[in-house]
N, C-alpha and C positions, 0 to 999 in steps of 0.2 A: 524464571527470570526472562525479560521482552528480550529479544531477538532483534536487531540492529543493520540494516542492510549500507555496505559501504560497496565505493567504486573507485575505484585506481587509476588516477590520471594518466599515469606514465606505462604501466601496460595495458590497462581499459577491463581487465578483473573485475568483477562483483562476487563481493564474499560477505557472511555474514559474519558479526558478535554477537554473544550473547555475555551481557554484563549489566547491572542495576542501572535503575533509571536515574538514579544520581551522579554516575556515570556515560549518560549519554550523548555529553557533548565531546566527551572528552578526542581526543585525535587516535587514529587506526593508523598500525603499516598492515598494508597489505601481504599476503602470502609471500609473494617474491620479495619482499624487504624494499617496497618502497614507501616514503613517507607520503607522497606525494594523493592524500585520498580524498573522497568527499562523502559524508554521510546524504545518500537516500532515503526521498521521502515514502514510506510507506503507504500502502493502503490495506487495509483491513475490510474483509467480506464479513456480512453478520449474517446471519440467515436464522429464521424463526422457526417454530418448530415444524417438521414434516407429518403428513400424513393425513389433515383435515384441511377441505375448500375453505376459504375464506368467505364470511357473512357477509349479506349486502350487495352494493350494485357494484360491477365488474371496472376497474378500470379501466378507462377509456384507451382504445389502443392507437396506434400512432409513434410519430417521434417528436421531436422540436421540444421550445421551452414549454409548450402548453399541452403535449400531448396529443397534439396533431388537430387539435379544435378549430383553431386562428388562421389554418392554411398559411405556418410559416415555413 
């Protein structure tokens, strides 16, 4: 079952649920019993499998939106 990350306006808590994704809008109290929360937005890491270099030419290193190409 997805795991649901809530924050508690009135003591600043982050706690999680775990309950159906048909469930997911639904409203959280928090541990200390208050109503007052907001569901967090998650991020999820994927990561591919370990243990072999990847084929091909090496992405370009750098930051920015280009990869550091554009000198931005």
């Amino acid at each position: 079952m997805p795991r649901y990350e809530f924050r508690c306006r009135a003591c600043g808590d982050t706690y999680e649920v775990v309950r159906s994704m048909s469930e997911a809008s639904a409203p959280s109290t928090c541990p200390q019993g208050h109503a007052d929360t907001v569901k967090l937005l998650s991020t999820v890491a994927v990561t591919g499998r370990g243990g072999s270099a990847p084929s091909g030419p090496a992405a370009p290193a750098g930051g920015g939106c280009c990869g550091g190409a554009c000198g931005c």
